[in-house]
C-alpha positions, 0 to 999 in steps of 0.5 A: 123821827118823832117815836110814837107812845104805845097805846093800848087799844080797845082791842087788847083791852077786850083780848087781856079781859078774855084771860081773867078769871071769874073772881078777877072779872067780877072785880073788874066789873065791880072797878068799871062800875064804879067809875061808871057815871050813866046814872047823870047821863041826859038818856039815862035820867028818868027812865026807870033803867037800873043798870049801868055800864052799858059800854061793857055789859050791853044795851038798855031793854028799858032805854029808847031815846037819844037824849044826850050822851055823856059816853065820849067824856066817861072814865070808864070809856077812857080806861077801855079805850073805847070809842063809840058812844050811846052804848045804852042804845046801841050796845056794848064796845063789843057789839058795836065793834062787831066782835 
């Protein structure tokens, strides 16, 4: 019997997230944004939009077309264990996980 390695999923992600204190969120905001790389993303470019970690913080206001995403191959996205894709368009990893 082959033993499975234990993987944190976006799920307790989201859940260990709820137990942070402001301070602790902001700098964990402040980690993730860093790691981000939205701003070379195809959809992203030229567009004017500002913002960055769409995965966390919700889609664009500014952003309204598909152009290309670069969400599947993003840190930040494997550090959440996230699993969607045009976050900028379609909305947050909580949103789009309907949670």
């Amino acid at each position: 019997m082959v033993k499975e390695t234990q993987k944190t999923t976006f799920e307790q992600n989201m859940e260990a997230m709820t137990k942070l204190s402001p301070r602790e969120m902001e700098a964990k905001v402040a980690e993730l944004t860093k790691m981000c790389i939205c701003g070379g993303c195809p959809t992203y470019s030229g567009t004017g939009e500002k913002r960055l970690l769409f995965c966390a913080t919700g889609k664009s206001k500014i952003i309204k077309k598909e152009k290309g995403c670069l969400c599947p191959g993003c840190p930040v996205q494997k550090k959440l264990a996230l699993r969607w894709d045009y976050y900028c368009l379609k909305g947050s990893g909580k949103e789009q996980a309907g949670i």
